[in-house]
FIDOBA-910159 format. One record per atom (N, C-alpha, C): atom name; x, y, z. Coordinates in steps of 0.02 Angstrom, whole numbers. Atoms other than C-alpha are relative to their C-alpha. Layout:
# FIDOBA-910159
+-------+--------+--------+--------+
| atome |      x |      y |      z |
+-------+--------+--------+--------+
|    CA |      X |      Y |      Z |
...
+-------+--------+--------+--------+
//
This chain:
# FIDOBA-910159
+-------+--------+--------+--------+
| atome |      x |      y |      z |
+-------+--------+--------+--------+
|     N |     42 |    -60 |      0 |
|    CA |      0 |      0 |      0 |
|     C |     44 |     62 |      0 |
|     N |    -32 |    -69 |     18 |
|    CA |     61 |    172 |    -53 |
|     C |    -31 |     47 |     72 |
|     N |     30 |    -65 |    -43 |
|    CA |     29 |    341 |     71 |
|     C |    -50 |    -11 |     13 |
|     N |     68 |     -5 |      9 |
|    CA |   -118 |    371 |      1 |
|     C |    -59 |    -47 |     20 |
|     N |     26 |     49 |    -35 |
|    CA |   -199 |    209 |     32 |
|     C |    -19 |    -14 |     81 |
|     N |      3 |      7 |   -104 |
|    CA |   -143 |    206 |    227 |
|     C |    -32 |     79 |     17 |
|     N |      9 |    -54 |    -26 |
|    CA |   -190 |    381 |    245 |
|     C |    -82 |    -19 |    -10 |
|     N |     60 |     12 |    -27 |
|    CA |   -366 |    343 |    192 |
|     C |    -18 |    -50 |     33 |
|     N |     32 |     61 |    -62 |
|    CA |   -388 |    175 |    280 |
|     C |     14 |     25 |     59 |
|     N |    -19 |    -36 |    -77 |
|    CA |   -329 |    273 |    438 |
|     C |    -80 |     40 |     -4 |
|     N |     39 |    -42 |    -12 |
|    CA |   -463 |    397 |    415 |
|     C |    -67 |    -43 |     -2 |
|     N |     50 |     58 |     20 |
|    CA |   -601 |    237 |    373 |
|     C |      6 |     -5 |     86 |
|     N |      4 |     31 |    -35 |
|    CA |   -545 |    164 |    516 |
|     C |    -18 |     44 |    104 |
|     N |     21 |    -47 |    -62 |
|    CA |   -557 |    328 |    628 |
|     C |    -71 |     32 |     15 |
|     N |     74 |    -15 |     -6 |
|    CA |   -744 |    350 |    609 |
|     C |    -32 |    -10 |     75 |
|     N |     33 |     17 |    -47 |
|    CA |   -794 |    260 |    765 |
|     C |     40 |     39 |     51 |
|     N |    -35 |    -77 |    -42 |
|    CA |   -672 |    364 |    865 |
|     C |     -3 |     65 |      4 |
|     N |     15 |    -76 |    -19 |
|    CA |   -713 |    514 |    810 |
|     C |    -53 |     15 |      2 |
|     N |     48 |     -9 |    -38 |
|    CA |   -899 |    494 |    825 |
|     C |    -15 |     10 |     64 |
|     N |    -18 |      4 |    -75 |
|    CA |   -873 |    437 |   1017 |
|     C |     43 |     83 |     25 |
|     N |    -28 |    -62 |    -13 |
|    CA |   -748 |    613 |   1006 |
|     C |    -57 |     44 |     13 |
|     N |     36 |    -50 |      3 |
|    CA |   -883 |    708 |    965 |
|     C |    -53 |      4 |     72 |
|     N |     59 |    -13 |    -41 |
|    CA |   -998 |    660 |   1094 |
|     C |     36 |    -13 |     80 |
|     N |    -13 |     -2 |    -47 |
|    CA |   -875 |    653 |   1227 |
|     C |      5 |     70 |     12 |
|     N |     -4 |    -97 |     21 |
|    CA |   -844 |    867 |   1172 |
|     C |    -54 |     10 |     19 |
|     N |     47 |    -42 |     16 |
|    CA |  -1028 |    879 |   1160 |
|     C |    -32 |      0 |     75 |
|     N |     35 |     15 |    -67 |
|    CA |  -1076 |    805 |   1355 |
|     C |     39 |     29 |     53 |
|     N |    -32 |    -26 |    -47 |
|    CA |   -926 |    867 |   1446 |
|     C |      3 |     89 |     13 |
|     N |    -10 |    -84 |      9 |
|    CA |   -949 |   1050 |   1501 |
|     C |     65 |     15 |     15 |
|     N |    -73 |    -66 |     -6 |
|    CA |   -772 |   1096 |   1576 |
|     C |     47 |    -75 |     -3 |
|     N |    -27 |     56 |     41 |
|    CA |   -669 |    974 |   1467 |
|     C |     85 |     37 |     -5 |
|     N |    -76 |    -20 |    -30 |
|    CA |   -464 |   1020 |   1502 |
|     C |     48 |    -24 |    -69 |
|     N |    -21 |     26 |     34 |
|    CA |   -351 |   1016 |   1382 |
|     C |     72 |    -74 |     16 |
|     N |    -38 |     58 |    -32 |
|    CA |   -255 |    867 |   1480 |
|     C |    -58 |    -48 |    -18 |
|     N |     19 |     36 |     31 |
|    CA |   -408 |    775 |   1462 |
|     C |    -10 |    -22 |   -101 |
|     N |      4 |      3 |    118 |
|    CA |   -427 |    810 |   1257 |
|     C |     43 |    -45 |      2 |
|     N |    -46 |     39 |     16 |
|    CA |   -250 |    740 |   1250 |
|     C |    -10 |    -65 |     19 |
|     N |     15 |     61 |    -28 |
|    CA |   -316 |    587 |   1368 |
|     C |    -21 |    -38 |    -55 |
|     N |     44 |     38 |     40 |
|    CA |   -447 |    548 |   1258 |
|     C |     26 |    -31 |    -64 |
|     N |    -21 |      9 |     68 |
|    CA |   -375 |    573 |   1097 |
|     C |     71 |    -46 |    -20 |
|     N |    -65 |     34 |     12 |
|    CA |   -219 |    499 |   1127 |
|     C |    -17 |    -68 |     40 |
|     N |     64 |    104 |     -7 |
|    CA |   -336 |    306 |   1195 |
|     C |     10 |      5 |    -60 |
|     N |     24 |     52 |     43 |
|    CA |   -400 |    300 |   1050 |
|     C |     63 |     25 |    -66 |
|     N |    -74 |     36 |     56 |
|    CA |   -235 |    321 |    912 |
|     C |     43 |    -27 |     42 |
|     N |    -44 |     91 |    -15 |
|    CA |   -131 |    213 |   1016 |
|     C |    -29 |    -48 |    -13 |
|     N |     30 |     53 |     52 |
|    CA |   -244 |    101 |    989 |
|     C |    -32 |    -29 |    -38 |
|     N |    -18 |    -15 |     76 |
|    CA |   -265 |    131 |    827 |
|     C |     39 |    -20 |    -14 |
|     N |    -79 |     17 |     41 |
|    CA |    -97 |    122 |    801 |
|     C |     24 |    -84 |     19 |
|     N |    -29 |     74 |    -14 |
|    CA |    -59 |    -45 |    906 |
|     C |    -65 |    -46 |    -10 |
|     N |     33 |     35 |     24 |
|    CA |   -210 |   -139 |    844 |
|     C |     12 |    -59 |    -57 |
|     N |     -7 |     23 |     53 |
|    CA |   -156 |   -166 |    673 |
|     C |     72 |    -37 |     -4 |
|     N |    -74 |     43 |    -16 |
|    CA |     15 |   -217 |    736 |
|     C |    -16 |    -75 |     32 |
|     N |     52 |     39 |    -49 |
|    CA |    -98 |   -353 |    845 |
|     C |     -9 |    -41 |    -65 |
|     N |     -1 |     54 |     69 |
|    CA |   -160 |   -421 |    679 |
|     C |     36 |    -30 |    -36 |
|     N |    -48 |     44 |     48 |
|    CA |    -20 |   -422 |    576 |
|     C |     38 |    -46 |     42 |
|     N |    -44 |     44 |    -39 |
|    CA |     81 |   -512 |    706 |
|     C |    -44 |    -78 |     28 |
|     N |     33 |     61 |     -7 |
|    CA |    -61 |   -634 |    741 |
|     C |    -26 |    -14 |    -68 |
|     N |     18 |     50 |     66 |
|    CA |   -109 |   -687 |    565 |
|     C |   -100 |     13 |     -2 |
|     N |     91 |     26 |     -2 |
|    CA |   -276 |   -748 |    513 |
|     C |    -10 |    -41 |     45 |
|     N |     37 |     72 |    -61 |
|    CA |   -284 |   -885 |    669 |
|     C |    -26 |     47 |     45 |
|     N |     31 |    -28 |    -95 |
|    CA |   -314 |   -753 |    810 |
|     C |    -77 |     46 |    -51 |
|     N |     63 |    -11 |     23 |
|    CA |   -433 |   -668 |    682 |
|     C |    -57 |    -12 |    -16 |
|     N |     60 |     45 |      3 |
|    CA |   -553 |   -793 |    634 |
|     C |    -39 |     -5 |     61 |
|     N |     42 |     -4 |    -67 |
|    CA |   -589 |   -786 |    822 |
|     C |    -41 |     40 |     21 |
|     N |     -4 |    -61 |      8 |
|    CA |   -596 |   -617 |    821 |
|     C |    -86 |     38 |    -19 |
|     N |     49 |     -6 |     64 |
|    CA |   -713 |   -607 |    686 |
|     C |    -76 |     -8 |     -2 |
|     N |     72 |     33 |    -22 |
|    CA |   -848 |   -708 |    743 |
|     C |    -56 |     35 |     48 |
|     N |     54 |    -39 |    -62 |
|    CA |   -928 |   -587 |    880 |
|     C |     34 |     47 |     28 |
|     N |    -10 |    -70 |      1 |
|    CA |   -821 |   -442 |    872 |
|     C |    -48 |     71 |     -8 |
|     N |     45 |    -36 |     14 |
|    CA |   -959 |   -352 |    798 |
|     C |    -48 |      3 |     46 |
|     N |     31 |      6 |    -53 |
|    CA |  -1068 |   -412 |    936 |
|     C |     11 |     52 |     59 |
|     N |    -33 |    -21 |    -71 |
|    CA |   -973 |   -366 |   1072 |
|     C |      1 |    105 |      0 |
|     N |     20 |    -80 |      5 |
|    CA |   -972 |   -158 |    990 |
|     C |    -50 |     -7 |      8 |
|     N |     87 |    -14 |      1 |
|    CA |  -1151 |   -168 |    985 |
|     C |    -29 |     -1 |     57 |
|     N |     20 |     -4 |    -69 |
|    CA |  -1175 |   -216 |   1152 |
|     C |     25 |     41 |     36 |
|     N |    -47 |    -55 |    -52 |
|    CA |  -1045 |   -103 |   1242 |
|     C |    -31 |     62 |    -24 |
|     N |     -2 |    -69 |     13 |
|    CA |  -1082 |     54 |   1136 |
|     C |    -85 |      3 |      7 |
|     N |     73 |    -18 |    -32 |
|    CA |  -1281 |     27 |   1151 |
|     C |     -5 |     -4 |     70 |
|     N |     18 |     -4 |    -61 |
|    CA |  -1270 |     -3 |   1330 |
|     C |     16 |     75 |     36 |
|     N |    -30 |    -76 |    -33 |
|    CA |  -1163 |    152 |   1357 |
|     C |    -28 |     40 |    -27 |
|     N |     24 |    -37 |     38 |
|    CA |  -1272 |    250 |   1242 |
|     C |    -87 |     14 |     31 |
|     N |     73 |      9 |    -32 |
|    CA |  -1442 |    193 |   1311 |
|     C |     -3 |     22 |     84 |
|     N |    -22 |    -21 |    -71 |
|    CA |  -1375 |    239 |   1492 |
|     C |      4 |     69 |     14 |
|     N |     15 |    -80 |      7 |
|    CA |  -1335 |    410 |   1445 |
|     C |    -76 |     19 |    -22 |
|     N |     67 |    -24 |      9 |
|    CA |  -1506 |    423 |   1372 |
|     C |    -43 |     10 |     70 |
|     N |     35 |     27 |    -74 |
|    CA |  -1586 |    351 |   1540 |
|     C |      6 |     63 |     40 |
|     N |    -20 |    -36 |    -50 |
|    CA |  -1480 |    456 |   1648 |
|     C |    -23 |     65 |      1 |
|     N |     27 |    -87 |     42 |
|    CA |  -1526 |    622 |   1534 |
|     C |    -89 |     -4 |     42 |
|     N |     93 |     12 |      8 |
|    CA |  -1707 |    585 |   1541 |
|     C |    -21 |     -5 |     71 |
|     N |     -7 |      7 |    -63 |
|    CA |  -1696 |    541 |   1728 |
|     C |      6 |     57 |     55 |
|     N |    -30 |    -64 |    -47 |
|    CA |  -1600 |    677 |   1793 |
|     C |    -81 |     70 |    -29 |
|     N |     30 |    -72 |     46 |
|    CA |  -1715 |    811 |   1673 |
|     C |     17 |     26 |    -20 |
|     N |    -47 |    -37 |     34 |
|    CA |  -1685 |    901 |   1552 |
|     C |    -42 |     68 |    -21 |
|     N |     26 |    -71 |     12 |
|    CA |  -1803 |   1062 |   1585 |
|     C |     54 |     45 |      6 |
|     N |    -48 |    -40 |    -32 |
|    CA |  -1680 |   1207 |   1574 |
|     C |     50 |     -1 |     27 |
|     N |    -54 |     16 |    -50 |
|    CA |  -1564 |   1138 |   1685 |
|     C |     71 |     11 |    -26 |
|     N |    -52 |     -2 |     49 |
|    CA |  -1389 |   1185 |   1646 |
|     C |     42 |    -80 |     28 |
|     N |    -25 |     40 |     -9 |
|    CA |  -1268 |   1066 |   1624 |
|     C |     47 |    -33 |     52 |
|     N |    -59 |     14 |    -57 |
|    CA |  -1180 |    969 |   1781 |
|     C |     32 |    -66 |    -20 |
|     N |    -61 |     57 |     16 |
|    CA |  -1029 |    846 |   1743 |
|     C |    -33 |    -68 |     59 |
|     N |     18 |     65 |    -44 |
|    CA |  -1111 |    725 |   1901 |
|     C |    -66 |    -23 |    -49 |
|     N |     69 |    -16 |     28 |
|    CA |  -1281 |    724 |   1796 |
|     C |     35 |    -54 |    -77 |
|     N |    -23 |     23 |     56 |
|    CA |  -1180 |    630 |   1627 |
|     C |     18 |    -65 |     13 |
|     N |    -37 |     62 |     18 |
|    CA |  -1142 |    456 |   1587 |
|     C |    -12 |    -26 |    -58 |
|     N |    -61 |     34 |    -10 |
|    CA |  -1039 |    376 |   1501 |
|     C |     45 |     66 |      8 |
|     N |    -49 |    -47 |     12 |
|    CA |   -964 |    556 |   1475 |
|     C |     39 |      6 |     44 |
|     N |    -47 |     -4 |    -65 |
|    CA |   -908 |    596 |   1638 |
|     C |     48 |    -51 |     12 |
|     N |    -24 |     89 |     -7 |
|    CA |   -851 |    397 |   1651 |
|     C |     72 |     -5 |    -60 |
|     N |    -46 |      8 |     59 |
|    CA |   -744 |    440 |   1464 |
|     C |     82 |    -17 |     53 |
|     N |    -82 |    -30 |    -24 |
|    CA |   -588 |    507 |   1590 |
|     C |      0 |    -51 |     51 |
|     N |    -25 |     57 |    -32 |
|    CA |   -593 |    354 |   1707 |
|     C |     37 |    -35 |    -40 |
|     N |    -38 |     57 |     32 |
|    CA |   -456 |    228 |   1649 |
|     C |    -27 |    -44 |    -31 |
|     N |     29 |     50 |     10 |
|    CA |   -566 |     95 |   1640 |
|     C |    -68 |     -2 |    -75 |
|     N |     52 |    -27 |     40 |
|    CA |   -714 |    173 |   1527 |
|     C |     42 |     26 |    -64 |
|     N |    -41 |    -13 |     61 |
|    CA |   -591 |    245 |   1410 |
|     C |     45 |    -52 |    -40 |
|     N |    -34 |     41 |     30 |
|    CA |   -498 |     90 |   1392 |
|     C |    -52 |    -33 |    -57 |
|     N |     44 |     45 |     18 |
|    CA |   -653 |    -11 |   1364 |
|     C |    -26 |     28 |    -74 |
|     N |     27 |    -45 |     44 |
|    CA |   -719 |    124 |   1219 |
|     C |     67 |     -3 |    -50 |
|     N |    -69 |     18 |     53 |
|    CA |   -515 |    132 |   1135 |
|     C |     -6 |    -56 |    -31 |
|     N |     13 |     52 |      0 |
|    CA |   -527 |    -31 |   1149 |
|     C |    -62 |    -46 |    -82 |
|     N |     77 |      4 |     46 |
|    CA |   -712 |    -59 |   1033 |
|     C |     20 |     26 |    -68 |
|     N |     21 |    -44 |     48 |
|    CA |   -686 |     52 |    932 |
|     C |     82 |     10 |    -51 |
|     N |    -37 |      4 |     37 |
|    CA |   -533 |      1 |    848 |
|     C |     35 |    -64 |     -9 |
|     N |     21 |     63 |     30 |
|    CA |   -583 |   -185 |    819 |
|     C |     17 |     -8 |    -43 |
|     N |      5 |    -24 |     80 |
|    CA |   -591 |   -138 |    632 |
|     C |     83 |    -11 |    -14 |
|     N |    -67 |    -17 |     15 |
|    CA |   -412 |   -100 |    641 |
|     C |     59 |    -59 |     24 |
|     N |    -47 |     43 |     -5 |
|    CA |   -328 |   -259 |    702 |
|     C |    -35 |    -56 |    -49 |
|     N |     -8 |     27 |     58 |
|    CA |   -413 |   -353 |    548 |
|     C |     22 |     43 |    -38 |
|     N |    -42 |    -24 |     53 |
|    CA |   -344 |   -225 |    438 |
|     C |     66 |     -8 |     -9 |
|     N |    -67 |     23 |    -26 |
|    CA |   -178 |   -268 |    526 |
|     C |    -13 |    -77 |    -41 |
|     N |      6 |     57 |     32 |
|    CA |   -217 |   -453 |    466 |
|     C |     13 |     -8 |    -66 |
|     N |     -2 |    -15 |     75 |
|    CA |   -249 |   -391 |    302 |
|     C |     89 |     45 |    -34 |
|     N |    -82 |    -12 |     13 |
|    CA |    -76 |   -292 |    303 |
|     C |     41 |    -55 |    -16 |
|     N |    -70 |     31 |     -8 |
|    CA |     15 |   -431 |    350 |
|     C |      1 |    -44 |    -90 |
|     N |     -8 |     48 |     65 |
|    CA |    -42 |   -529 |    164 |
|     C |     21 |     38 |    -54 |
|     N |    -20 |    -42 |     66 |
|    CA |     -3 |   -384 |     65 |
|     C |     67 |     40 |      2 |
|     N |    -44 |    -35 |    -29 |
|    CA |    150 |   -348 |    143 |
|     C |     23 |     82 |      7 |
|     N |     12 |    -84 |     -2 |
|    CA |    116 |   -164 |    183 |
|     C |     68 |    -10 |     67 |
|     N |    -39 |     -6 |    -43 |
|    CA |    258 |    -97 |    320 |
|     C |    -27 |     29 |     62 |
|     N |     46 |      1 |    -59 |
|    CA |    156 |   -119 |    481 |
|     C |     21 |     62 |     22 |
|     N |    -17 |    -68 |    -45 |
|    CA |    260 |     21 |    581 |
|     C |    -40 |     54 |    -14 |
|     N |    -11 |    -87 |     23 |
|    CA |    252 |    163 |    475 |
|     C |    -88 |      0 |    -24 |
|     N |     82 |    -18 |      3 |
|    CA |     57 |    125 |    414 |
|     C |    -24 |      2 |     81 |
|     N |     12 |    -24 |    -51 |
|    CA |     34 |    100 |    609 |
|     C |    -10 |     68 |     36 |
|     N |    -41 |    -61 |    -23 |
|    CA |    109 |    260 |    665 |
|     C |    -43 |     62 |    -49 |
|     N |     65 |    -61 |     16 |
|    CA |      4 |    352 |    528 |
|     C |    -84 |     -8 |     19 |
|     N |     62 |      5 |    -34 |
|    CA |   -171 |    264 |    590 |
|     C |     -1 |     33 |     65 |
|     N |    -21 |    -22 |    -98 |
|    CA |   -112 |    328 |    773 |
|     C |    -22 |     83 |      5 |
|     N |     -2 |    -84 |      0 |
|    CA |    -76 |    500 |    717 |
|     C |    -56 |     42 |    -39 |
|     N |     73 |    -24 |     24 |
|    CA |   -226 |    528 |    600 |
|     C |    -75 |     -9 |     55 |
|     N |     62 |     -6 |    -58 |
|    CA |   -349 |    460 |    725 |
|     C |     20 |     49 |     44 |
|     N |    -31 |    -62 |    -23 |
|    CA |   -268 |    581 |    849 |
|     C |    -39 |     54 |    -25 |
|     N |     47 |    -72 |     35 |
|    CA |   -329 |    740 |    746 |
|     C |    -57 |    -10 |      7 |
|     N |     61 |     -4 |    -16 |
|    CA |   -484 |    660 |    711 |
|     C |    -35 |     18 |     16 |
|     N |     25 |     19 |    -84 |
|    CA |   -524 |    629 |    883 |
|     C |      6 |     89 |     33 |
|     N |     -8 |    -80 |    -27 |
|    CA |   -464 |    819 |    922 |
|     C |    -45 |     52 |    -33 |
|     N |     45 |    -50 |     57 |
|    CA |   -589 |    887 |    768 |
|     C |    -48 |    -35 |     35 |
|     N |     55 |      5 |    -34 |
|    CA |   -733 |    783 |    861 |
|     C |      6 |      8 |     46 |
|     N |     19 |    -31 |    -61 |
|    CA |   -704 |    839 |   1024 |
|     C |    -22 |     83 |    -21 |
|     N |     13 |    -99 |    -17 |
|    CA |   -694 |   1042 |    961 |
|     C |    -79 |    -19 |    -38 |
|     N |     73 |     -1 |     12 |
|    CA |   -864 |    988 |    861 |
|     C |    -64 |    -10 |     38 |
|     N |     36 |      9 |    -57 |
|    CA |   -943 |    915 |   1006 |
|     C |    -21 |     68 |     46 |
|     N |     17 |    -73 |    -49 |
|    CA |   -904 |   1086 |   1105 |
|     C |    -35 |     54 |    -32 |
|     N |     38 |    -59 |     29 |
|    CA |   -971 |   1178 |    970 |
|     C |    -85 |    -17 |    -14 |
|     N |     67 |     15 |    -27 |
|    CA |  -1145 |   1074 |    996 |
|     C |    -19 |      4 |     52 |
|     N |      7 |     -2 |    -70 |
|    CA |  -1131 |   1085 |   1158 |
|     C |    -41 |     86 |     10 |
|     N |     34 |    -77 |     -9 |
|    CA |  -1159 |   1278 |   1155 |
|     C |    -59 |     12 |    -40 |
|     N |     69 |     -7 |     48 |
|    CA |  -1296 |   1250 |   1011 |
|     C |    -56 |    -28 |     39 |
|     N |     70 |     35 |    -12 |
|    CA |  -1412 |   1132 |   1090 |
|     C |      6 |    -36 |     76 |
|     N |      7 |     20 |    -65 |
|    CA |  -1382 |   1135 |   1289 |
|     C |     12 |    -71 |     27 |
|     N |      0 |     85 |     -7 |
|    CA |  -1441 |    965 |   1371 |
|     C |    -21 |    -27 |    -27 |
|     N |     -6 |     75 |     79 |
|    CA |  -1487 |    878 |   1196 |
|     C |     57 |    -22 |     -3 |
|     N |    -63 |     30 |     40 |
|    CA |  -1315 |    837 |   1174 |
|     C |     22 |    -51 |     37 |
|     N |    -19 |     72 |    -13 |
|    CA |  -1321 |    698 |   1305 |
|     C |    -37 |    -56 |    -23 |
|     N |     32 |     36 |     65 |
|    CA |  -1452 |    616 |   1213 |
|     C |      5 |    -12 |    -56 |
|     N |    -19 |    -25 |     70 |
|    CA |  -1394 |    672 |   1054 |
|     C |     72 |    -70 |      5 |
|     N |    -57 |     51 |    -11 |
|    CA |  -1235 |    581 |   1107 |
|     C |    -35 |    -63 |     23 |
|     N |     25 |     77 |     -8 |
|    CA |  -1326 |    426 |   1172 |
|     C |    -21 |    -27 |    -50 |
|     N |     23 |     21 |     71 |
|    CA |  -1399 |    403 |   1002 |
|     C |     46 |     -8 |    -16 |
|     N |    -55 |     12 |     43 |
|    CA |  -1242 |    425 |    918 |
|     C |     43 |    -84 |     16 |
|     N |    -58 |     55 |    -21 |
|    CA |  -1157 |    292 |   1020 |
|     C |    -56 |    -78 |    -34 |
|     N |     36 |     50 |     16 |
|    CA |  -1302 |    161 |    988 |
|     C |    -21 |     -2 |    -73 |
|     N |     -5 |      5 |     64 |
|    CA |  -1298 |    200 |    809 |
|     C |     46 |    -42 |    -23 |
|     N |    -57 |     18 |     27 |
|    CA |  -1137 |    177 |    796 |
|     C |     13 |    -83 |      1 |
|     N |     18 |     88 |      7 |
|    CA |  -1151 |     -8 |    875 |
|     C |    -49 |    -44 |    -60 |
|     N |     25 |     38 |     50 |
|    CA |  -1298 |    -36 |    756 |
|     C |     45 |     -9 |    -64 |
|     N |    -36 |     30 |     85 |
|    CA |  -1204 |     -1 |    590 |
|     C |     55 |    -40 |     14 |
|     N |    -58 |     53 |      7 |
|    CA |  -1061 |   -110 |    650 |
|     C |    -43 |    -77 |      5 |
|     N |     39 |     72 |     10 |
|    CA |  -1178 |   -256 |    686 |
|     C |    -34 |     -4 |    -68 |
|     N |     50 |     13 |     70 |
|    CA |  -1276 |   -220 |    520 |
|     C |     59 |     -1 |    -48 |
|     N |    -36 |     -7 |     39 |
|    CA |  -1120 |   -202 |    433 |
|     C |     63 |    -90 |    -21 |
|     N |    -25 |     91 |    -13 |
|    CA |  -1059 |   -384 |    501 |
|     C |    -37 |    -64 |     -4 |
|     N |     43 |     58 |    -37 |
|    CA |  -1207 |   -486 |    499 |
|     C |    -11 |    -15 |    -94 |
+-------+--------+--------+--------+
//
């Protein structure tokens, strides 16, 4: 694969990251730029060490992989999606301005654990593309290292889009974001099945 090639499969493969960006921008009101870097720099590492994951395991760890990978997004990102809805809808959303205790998964993004689990999902995609590297002998590193650093930006263009919904449409945007996330699970299950 030439540049061009890895540069767009990087950006293919950064969709589900930078949806999740956006709606972590759009739920967090006082969002730091230590966290941005948190976030954004989960999900291109792994990005970047995913596809290294594949090519180094072949097609045997993939076939495993494969089988209910798609599952497994669908369930995590609708549960975390349908939760924020709950919680929105729960708490109220007359007027009220926005409080960071009042959000989930958002608030939950900057725990270790919640951010791993979400890096993690959401760059599935990218350790079969690693698989797929390894048969076409592409040079894992250096296409790695650009999936890493393109998701990165992304992920930094859907967080500032998020903040710029955030100021448009108040407390829709934790709903708004709960949809997004349970979308996002559907088209990966409709896209696998």
């Amino acid at each position: 694969m030439d540049f061009g090639e890895i540069f767009f499969t990087a950006i293919g493969l950064s969709m589900d990251a930078f949806a999740v960006s956006i709606t972590s921008g759009a739920t967090q009101k006082n969002i730091n730029m230590r966290s941005i870097f948190k976030i954004c720099g989960a999900f291109g590492l792994f990005q970047a060490l995913m596809p290294i994951m594949g090519w180094l395991a072949g097609t045997g760890f993939e076939k495993y992989v494969r089988g209910y990978a798609h599952w497994i997004v669908f369930l995590v990102l609708s549960y975390l999606g349908i939760a924020m809805i709950v919680k929105t809808i729960r708490n109220g959303d007359n007027n009220k301005e926005i409080n960071d205790s009042n959000i989930y998964p958002a608030k939950d993004i900057m725990n270790n654990k919640t951010l791993f689990v979400l890096a993690v999902i959401t760059s599935l995609d990218a350790l079969s593309c690693g698989v797929g590297f390894a048969f076409i002998s592409t040079p894992i590193l250096k296409a790695s290292v650009l999936i890493g650093v393109i998701t990165f930006i992304i992920c930094l263009i859907g967080i500032v889009i998020g903040k710029k919904s955030l100021i448009l449409f108040k407390n829709k945007t934790e709903i708004f974001g709960g949809v997004i996330l349970v979308l996002i699970g559907l088209k990966v299950l409709i896209e696998h099945i």
